[in-house]
GULUM-130617 format. One line per field, with one value per residue: x, y, z of N, C-alpha, C in turn; residue number from 0. Coordinates in Angstrom, 1 decimal, always signed. Each point is the difference from the previous one (the first is absolute). Example, Ala and Ser with C-alpha at 12.3 -4.5 7.8 and 13.67 -1.06 7.14 Angstrom:
<nodes>
n.east = [+13.2/-0.4]
n.north = [-5.7/+1.1]
n.up = [+7.8/-0.7]
ca.east = [-0.9/+0.9]
ca.north = [+1.2/+1.1]
ca.up = [+0.0/+0.0]
c.east = [+0.9/-0.8]
c.north = [+1.2/+1.1]
c.up = [+0.0/+0.8]
nr = [0/1]
</nodes>
This chain:
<nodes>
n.east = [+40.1/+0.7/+0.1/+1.5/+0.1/+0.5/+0.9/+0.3/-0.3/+0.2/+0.8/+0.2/-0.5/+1.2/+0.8/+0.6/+0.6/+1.3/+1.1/-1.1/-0.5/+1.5/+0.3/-0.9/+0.9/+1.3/-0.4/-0.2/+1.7/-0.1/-0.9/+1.3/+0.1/+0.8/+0.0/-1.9/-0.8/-0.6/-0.6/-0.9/-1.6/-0.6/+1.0/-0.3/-0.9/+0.9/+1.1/-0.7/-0.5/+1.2/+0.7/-1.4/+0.4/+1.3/+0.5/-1.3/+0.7/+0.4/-0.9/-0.5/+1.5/+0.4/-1.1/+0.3/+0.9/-0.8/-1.2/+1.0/+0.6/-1.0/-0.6/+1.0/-0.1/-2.1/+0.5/+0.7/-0.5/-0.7/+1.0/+0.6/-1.3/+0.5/+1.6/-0.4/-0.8/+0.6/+1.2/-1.1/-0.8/+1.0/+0.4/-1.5/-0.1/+1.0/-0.6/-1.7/+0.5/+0.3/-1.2/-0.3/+1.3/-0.6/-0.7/+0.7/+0.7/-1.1/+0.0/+1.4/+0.8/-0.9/+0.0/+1.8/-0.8/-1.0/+1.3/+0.5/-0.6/-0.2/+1.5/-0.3/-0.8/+0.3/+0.7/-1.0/-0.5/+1.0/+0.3/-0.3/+0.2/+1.3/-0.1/-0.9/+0.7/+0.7/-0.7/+0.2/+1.5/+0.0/-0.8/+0.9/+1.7/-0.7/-0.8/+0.9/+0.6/-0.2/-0.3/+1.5/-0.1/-0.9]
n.north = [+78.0/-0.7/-1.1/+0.4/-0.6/-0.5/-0.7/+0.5/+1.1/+0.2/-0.4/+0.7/+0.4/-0.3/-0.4/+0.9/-0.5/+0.6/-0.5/-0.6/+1.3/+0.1/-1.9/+0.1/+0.6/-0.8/-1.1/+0.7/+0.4/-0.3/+1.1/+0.1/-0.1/+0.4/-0.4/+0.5/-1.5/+0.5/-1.1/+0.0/+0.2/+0.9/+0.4/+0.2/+1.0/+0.1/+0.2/+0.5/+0.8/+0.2/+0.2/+0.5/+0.9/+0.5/+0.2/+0.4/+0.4/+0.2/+0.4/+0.6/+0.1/-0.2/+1.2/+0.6/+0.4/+0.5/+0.4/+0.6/+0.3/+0.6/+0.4/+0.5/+0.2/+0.1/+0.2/+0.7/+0.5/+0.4/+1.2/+0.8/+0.1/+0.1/+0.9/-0.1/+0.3/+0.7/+0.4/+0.6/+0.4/+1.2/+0.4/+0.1/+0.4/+0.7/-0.1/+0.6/+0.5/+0.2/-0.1/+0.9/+0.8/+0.2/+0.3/+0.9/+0.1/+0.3/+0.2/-0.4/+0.7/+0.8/+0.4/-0.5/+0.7/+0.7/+0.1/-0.2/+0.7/+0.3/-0.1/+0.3/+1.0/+0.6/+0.0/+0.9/+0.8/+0.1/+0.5/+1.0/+0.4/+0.0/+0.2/+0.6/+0.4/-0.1/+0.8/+0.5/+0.1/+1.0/+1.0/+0.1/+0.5/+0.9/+1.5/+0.5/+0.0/+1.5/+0.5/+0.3/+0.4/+0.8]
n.up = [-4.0/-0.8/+0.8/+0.6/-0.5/+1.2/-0.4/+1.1/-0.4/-1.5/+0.0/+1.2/-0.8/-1.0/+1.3/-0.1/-1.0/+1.1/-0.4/+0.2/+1.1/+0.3/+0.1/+0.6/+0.5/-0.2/-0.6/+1.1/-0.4/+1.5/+0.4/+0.1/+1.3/-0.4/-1.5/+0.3/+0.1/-1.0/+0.6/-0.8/+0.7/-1.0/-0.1/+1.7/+0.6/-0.6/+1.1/+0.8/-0.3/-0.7/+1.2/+0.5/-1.3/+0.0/+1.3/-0.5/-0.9/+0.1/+0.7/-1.4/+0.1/+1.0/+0.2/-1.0/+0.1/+1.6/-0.9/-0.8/+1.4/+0.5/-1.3/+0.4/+1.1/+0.0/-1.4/+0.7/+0.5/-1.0/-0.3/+1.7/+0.8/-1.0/+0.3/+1.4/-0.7/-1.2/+0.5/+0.6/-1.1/-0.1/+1.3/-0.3/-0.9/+1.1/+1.1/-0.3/-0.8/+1.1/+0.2/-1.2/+0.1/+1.0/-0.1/-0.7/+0.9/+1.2/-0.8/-0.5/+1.3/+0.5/-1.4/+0.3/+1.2/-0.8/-0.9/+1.0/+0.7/-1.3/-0.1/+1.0/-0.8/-0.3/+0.6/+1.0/-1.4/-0.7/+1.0/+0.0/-1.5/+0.1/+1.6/-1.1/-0.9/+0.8/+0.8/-1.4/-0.4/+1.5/-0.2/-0.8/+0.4/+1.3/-0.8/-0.9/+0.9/+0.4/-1.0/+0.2/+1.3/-0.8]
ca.east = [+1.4/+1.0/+1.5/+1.2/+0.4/+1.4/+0.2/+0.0/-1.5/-0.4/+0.3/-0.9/-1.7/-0.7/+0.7/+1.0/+1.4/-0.1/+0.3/-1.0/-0.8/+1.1/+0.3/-1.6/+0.1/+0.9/-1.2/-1.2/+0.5/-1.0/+1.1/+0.9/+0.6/+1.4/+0.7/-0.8/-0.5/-1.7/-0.6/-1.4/-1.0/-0.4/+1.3/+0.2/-1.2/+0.0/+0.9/-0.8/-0.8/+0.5/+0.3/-1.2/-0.7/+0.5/-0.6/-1.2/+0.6/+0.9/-0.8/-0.9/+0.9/+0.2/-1.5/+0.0/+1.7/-0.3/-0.8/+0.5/+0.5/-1.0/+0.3/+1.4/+0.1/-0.6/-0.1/+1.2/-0.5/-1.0/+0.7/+0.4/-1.3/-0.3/+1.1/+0.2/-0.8/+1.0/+0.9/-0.6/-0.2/+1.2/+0.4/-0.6/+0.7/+1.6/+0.1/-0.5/+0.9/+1.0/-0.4/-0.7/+1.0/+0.4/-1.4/+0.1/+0.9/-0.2/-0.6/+0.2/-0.1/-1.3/+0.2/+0.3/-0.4/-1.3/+0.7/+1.2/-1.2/-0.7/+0.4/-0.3/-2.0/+0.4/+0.7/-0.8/-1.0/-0.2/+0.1/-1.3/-0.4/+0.7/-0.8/-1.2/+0.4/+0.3/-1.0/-0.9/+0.7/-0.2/-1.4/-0.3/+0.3/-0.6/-1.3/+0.2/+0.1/-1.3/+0.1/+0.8/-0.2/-1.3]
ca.north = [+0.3/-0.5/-0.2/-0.9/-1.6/-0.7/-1.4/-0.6/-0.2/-0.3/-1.4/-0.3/+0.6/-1.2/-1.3/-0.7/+0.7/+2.0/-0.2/-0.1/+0.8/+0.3/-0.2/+0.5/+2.0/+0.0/-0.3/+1.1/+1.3/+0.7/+1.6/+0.7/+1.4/-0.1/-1.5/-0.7/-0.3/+1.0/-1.2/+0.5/-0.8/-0.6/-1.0/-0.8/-0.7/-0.6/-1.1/-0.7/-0.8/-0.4/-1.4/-0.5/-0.2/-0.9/-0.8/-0.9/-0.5/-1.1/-1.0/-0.4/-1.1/-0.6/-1.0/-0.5/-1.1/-1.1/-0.2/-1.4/-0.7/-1.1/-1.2/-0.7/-1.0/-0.6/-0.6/-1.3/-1.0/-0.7/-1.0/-1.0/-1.2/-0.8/-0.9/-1.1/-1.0/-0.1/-0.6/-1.8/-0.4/-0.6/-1.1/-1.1/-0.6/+0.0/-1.4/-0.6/-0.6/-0.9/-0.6/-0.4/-1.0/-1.1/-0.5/-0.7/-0.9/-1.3/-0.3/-0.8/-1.2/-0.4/-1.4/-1.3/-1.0/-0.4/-0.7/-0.8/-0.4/+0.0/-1.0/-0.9/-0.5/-1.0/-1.1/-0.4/-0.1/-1.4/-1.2/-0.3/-1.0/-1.5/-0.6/-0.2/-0.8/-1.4/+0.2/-0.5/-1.4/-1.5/-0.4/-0.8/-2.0/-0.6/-1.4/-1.9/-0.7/-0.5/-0.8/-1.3/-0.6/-0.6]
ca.up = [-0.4/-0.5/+0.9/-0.8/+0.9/-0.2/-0.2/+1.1/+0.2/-1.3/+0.7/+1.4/-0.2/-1.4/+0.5/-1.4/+0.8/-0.8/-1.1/-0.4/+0.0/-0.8/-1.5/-0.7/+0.3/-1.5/-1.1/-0.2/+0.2/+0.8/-0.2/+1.4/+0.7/+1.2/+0.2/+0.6/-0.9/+0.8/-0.5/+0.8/+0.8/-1.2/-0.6/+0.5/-1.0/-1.7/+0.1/+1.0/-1.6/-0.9/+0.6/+0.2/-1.1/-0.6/+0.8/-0.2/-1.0/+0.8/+0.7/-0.8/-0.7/+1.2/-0.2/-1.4/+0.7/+0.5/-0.5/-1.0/+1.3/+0.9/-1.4/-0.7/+1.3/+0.0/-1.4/+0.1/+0.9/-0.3/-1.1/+0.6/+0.6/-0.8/-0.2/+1.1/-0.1/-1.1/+0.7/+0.8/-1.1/-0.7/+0.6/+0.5/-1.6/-0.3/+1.1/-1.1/-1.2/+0.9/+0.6/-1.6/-0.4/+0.9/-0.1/-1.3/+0.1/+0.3/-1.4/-0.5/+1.6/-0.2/-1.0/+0.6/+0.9/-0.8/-1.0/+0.7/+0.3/-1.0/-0.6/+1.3/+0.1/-1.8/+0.2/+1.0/-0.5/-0.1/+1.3/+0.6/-0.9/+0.5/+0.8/+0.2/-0.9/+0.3/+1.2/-0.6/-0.2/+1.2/+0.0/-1.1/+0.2/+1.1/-0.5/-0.4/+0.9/+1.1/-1.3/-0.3/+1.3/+0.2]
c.east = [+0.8/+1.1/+0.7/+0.7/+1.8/+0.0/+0.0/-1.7/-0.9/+0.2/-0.9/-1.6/+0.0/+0.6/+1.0/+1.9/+0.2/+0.5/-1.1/-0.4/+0.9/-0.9/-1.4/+0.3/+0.4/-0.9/-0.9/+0.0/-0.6/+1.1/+0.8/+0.0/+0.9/+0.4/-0.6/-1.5/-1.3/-1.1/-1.3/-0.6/-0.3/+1.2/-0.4/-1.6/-0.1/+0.7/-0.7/-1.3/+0.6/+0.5/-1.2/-0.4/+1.0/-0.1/-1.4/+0.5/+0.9/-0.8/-0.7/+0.8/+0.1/-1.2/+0.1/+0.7/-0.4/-0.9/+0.2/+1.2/-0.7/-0.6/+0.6/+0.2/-0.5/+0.3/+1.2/-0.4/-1.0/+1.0/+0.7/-0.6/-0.3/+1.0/-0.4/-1.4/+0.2/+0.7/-0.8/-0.5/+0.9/+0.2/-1.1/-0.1/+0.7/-0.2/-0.8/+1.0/+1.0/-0.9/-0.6/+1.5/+0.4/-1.3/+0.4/+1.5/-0.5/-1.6/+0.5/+0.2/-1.6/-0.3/+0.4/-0.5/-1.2/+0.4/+0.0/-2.2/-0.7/+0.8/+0.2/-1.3/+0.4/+0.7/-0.8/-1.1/+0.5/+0.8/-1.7/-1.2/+0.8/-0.8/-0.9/-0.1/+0.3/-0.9/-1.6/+0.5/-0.4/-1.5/-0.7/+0.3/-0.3/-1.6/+0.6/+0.2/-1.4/-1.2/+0.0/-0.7/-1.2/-0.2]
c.north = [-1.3/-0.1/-0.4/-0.9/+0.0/-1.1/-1.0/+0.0/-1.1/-1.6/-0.4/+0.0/-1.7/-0.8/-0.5/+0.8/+1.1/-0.9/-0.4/+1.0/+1.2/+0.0/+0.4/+1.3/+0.0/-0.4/+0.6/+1.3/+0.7/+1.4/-0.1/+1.5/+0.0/-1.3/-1.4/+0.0/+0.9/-1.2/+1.0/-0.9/-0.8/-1.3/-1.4/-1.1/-0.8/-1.2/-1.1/-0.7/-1.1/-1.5/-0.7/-0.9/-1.6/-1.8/-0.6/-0.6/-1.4/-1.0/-0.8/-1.0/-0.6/-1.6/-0.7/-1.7/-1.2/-0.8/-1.1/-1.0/-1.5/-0.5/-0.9/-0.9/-0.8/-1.0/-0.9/-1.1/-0.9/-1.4/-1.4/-1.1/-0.2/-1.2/-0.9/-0.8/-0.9/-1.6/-1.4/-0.5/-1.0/-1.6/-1.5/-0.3/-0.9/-1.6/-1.1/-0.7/-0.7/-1.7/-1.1/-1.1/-1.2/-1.1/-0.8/-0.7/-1.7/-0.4/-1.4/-1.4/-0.5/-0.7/-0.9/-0.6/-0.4/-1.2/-1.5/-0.6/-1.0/-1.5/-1.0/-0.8/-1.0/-1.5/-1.1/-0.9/-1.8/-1.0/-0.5/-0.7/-1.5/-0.2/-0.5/-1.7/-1.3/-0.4/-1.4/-1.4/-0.9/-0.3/-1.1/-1.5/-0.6/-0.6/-0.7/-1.3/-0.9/-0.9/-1.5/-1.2/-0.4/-0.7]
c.up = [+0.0/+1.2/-0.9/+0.9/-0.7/-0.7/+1.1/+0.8/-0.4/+0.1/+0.8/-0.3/-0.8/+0.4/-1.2/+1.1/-1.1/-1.4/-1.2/-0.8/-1.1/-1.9/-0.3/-0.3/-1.4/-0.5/-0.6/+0.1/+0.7/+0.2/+1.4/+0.0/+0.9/+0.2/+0.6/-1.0/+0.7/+0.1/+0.9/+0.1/-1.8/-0.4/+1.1/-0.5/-1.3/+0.3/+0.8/-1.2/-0.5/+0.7/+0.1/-1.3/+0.1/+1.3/-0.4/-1.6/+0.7/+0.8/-1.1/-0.6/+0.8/+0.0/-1.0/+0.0/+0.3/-0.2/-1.1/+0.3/-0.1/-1.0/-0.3/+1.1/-0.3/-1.3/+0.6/+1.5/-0.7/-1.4/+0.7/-0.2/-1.6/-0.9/+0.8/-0.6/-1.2/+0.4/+0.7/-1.2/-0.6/+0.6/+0.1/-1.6/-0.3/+0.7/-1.4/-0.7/+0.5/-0.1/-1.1/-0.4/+1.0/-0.8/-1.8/+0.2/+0.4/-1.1/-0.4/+0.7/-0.4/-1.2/+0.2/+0.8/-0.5/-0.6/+0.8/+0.8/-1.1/-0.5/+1.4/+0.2/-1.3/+0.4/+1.3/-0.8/-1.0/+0.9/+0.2/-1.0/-0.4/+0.8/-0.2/-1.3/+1.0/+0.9/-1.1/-0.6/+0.8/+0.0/-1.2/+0.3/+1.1/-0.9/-0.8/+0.8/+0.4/-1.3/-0.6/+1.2/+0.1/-0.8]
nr = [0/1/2/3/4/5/6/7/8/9/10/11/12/13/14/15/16/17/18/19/20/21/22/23/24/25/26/27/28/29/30/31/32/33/34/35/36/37/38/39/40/41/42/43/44/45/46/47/48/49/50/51/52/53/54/55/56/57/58/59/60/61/62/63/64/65/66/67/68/69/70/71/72/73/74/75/76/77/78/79/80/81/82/83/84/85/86/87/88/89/90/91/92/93/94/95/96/97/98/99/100/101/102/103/104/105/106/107/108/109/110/111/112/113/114/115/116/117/118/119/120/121/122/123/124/125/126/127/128/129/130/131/132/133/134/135/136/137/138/139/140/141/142/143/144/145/146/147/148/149]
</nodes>
């Protein structure tokens, strides 16, 4: 046999408040009597279903959720750790080319001083053939001498 439950019951059995239990009565044109909703053991069962059904629905989104949550975490952590390796990239380039213009700046210093070297050996170079030039002047007019003497 079929009990009839209050709303106040009816509440208390599905942990919901009477107002709750109310708007399900209206929705579902459940029948009154004396101005009171007739909610039987079946009505309560379907509702107790129906939250069930719909609670593991919910959990399956829920799961769902977090599931593409923790993708999304992971894809952005992973995007992080890769801006930051990006970025040191960037940056030891960035020092590189710093370093290529320093390096083609002192390019032409370095020519001058080759320059300024090169016209210094040049100028060493016939000091050093004068020398050798008079070095032989003297060797000559000493054997003449010696020459002449004997």
């Amino acid at each position: 046999m079929n009990k009839i439950y209050t709303t106040k019951e009816a509440a208390a059995i599905l942990s919901i408040k009477i107002r709750a239990v109310q708007q399900r009565c209206a929705n579902e044109r459940i029948l009154r009597r004396s101005n009171k909703y007739v909610i039987t053991d079946e009505i309560i069962q379907r509702w107790k279903q129906t939250y069930y059904q719909d609670l593991n629905a919910t959990k399956k989104i829920v799961n769902a959720t977090e599931s593409k949550l923790h993708l999304i975490r992971n894809k952005v952590q992973n995007d992080s750790r890769n801006d930051e390796m990006v970025q040191k990239q960037i940056m030891k380039l960035t020092q590189m080319l710093v370093e290529s213009k320093n390096e083609l700046k002192a390019i032409p210093m370095l020519q001058n001083q080759i320059e300024k070297l090169y016209q210094s050996n040049v100028s060493l170079h016939k000091a050093l053939t004068s020398t050798n030039e008079v070095q032989q002047v003297i060797l000559k007019k000493i054997n003449l001498d010696t020459e002449t003497e004997e």
